[in-house]
Structure formats: C-alpha cells, structure tokens
C-alpha positions in Angstrom: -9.9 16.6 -18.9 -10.7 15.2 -15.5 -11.9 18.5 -13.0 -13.9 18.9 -10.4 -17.9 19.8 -11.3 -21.2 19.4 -9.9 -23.4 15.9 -9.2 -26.8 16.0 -9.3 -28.6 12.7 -7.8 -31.8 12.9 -9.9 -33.2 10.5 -6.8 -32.8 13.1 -4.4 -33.4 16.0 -6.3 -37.3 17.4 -5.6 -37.2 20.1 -8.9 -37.4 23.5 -6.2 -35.3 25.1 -8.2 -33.6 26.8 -5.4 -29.8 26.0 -7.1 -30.7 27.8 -10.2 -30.7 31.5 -9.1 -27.1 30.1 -6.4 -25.5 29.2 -10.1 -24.2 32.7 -11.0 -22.8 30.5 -14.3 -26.2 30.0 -15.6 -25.2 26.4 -16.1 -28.5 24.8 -14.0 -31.5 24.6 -15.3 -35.2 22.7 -14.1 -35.9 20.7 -16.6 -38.8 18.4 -16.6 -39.1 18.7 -13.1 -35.4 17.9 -12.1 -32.5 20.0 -11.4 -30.2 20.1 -14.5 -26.5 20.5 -15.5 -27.0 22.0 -19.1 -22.9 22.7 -19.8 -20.1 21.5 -18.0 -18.1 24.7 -19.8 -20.1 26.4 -17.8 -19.9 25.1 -14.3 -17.2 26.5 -12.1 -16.8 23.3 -9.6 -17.1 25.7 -6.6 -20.2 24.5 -5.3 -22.6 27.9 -4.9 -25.4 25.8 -5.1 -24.6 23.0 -3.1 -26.2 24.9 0.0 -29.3 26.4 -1.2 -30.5 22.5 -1.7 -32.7 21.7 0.9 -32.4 17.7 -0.1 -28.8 17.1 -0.6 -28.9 16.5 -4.4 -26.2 17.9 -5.7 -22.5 17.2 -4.3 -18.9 18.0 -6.0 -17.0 15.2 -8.0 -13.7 15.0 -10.2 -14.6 13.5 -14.1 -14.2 13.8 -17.4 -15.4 17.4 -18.4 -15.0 20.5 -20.4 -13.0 22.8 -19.3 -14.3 25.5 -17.7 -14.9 29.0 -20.4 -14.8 32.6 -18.6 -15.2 34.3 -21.8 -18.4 32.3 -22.7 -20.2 32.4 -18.9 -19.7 35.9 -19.2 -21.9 35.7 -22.2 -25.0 34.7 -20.4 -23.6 36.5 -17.0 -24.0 40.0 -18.9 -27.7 39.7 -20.1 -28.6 39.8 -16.6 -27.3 43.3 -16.0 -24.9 45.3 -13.1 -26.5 42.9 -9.7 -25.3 39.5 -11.8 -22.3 40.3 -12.7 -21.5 41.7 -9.6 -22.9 38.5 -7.9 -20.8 36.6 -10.2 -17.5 38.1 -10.0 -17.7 38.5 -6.2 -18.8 34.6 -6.4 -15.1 34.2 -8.2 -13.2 36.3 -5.6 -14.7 34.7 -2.9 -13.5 31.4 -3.9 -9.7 33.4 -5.1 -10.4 32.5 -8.6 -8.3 35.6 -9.0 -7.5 34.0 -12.9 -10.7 34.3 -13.6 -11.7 37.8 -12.7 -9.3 39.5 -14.8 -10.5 37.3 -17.8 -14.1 39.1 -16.2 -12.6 42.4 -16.1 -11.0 42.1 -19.6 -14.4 40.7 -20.9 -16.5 43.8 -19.6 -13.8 46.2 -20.6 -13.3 44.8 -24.0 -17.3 45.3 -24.4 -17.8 48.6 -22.7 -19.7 47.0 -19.9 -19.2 48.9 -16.6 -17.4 47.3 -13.8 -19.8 47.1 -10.7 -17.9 46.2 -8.1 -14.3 48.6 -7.0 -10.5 47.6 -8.2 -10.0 46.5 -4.6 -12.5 44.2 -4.3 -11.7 42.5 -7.0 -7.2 42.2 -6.2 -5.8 39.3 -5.0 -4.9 39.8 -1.0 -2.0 40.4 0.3 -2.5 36.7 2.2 -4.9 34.3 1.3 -8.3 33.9 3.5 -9.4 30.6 3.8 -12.8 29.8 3.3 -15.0 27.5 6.0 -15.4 24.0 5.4 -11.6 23.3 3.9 -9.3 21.7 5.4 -6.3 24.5 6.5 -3.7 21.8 5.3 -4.5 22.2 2.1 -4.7 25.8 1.6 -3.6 27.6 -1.1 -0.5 30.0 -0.7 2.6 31.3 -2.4 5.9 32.3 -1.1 8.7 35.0 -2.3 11.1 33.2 -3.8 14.5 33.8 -2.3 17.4 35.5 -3.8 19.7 33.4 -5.9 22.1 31.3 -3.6 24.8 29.7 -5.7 27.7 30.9 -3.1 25.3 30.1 -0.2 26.9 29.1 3.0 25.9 28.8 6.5 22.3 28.2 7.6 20.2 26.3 4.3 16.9 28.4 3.0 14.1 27.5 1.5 12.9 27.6 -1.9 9.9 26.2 -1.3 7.6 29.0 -3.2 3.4 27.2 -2.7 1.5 25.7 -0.6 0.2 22.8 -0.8 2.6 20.7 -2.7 1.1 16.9 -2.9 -0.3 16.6 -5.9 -3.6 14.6 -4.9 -3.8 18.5 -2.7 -3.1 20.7 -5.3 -4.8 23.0 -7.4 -4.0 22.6 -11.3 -4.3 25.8 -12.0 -3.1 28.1 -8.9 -1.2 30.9 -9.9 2.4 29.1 -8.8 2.1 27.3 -11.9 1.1 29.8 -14.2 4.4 29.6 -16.8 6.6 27.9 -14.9 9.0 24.5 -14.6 7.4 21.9 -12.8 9.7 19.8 -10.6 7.7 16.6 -10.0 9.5 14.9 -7.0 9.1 11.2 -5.6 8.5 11.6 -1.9 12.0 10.3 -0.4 13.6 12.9 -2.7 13.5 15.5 -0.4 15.1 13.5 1.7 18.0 11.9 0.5 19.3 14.6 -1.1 21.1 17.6 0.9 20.8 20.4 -1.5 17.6 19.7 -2.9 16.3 22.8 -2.4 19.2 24.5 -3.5 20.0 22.2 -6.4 16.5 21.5 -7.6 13.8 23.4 -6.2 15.1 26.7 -6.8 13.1 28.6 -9.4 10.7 25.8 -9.9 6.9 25.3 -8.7 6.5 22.1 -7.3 4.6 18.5 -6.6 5.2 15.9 -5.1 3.7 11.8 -5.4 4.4 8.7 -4.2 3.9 6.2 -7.3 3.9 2.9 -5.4 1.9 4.1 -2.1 -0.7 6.9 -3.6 -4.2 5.7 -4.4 -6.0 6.8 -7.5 -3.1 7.8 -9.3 -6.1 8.4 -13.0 -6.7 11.6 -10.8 -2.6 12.4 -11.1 -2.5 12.2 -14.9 -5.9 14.2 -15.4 -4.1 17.0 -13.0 -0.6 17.2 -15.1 -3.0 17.3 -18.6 -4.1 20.1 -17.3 -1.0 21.8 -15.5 0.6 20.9 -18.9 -2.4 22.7 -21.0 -3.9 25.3 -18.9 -1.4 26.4 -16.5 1.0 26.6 -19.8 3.8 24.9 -17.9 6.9 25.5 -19.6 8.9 22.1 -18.5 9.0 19.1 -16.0 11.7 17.9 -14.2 11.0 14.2 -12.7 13.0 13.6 -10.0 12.7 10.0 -9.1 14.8 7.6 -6.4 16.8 4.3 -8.3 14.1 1.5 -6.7 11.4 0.0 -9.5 9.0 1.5 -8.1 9.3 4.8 -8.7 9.6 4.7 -12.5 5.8 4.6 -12.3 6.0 8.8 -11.7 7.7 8.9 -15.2 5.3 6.8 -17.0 2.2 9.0 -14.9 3.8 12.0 -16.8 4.0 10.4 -20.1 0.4 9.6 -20.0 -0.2 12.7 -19.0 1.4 14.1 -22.1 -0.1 12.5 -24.4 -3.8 13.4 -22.4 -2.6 16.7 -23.4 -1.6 16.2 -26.5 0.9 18.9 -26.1 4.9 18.8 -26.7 7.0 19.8 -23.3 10.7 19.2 -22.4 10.8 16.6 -20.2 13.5 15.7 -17.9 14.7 12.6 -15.8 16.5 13.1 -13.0 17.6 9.1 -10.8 18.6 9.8 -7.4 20.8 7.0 -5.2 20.0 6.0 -1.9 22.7 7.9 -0.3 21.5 11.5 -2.8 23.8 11.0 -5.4 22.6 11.6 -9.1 23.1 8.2 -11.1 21.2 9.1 -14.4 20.0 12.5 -16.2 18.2 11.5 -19.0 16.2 14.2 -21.3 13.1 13.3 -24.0 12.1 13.8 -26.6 
C-alpha cells in the first residue's frame, strides 16, 4: 500500500544517532554507522525524528509500504516502561492519531499495563489544533451532520461533514471515513448540479478529483486501497460529468479495488452538462 514513511539519505546521514531515541516506534536503528529504517510496520510517517537530525538526512515520502501495526509497536513500546509509553502515546495525540491511541489504551488494558498519562489527555478535542509547519488549508476537521432534509425548503444547507475534501489533501484514514459511503465526485459536480448536497452528499464522507487535470493520479489509487481496506468503507458512489474525460475517475477506483483486493458496492452515477442524471449504473 502506498503511505507516507520516513527517507533516510545514507549520503547525508553522519550515524549520531540522535533520531533513534525521537522514534518513540523503535523502528530506527544505527547500523553500521548509518541511521536505519529496520520495519516500515513500525514507522508512523509523522516525522518525530525529522528534527533532531542535525544534517537533514531523513525527510517524509509516500511509497510502497507496510502498513503501519499499533498492536505490534506497542510490543517494543512497553519494554521501555511508564516514561516511553507515555512519550509515545502523547507522540500519537500530538499528531490526532486519536485511532491509534485507543488501539494503545486497549493494548495496555488488555495486558494490565497501567495507563500513564490521564483520560483527558489522551480524548479527541472538542476542535482540532493544528500543528506548526502545515498548511491550514489542509487541516483535518469534521462537521455535525445536519438533520435529514427531504421536505427542505427555503435557504439550502450543507452536508458537507470533513475537511479537507481533495483527495491528493486528504487523509486515508481520518475518522470521517471510518465505516462510511464514500461519494467520490469529479470537480464540476458540485457544480452543475443544484441539489447536490441534498441529493448526494447527504450522509456520505467525501472526495473529490479531477481525472484529466490532477497530476500523480498512482498516489489516488494507493489512497482509495487503503480507504477501501483500512478505513472499512462500506460503499462508493462515483459521481462523474458525461465528457470522456472523466471516465478516468471510474477506472482510478477500479484499480483501486483490485489494489485492495477487497469486494465493495460500487456505484456510477453520469451527470449532464446542465445537472441532469443520464446514467446510474451499479457493479458488480
């Protein structure tokens, strides 16, 4: 699965060391006199250590990797007793890995290990902080979804439950969609037709891509595997525009798919130029 992990540039790297005790994970280790990734299971793709390397070494890219394992960091997090484990769970709140701390908190609990940091540090916030460095555009955030509004009149609202919602910006794995239908929408969607929250967004996480304009569209398909496989997404709903072009956002999620190699309903939905619905097509 493609997700974001450490890069080590064995050119740069001088063998301090000072990463190793940054990576809470355990999964850096000096080895023959150079800074080592020893598990990509067990590396987090938050970057801890980037700043406590005084040459620029290591950076963050997106490749081929396994995924990430709570249950199995907390393995080697334990053996170094209460200050690690705080370390590392504090490391995971920091960051609103708020996923992973309860698979933490179930871990310790399930092995009689005390918990050393309080219940409140350790709940999700009321609102999401954003962390230095980011770009605020991009930041993570969900909405309360609005009542149901089938005999809506007057004034639209929105159903727009996440932020951010292009998929080159969004998480795979943010809790918005944990379980839930995916509508995957072609850009101009959202434009062309009137009730699209109403008629299409409502009760549904979202993303949206633009098949003929967005670069590096191998990132796309890597993202959907694992919305598809970790974020347990129960069904997709492409909604795509009638030109060529955008039948390219169908064949992204059938790749996808099959990256997955997991069975999910799948359904087409071909949008006119002027909003009307021309073709609903569901596969198998």
């Amino acid at each position: 699965m493609l997700r974001k992990i450490i890069n080590i540039d064995e050119d740069k790297c001088d063998g301090c060391g000072n990463c190793v005790p940054a990576c809470a994970e355990g999964a850096l280790q000096i080895i023959d006199g150079k800074a080592r990734l020893i598990s990509d299971l067990f590396c987090d793709g938050l970057g801890a250590c980037i700043g406590d390397c005084p040459t620029g070494a290591i950076s963050i890219v997106e490749r081929e990797a396994e995924p990430y394992d709570e249950r199995k960091v907390m393995d080697y997090i334990v053996k170094g007793g209460s200050n690690v484990i705080k370390a590392h769970l504090e490391h995971l709140r920091d960051h609103e890995e708020f996923d992973y701390v309860v698979i933490a908190l179930e871990y310790l609990q399930e092995n009689g290990i005390p918990n050393p940091i309080t219940s409140q540090e350790t709940e999700k916030p009321e609102h999401n902080h954003h962390h230095a460095g980011g770009c605020p555009g991009s930041k993570t955030m969900s909405f309360e979804a609005p009542l149901d509004s089938e005999n809506e009149s007057g004034k639209r609202i929105s159903h727009l439950q996440q932020w951010p919602v292009q998929l080159h910006l969004v998480p795979p794995t943010a809790p918005y969609y944990k379980n839930s239908h995916l509508l995957l929408a072609a850009d101009c969607c959202g434009f062309t037709i009137p009730d699209f929250h109403k008629d299409f967004l409502q009760g549904k996480s979202l993303a949206i891509a633009c098949p003929k304009l967005d670069s590096n569209q191998e990132v796309y398909i890597g993202k959907l595997a694992s919305m598809i496989n970790d974020s347990n997404l129960r069904a997709i709903t492409v909604l795509i525009m009638q030109v060529p072009c955008c039948r390219g956002l169908v064949q992204l999620v059938q790749k996808a798919v099959d990256t997955a190699g997991k069975e999910i309903a799948i359904d087409i939905v071909v949008v006119g130029m002027t909003g009307e619905i021309l073709q609903e097509v569901t596969l198998a």
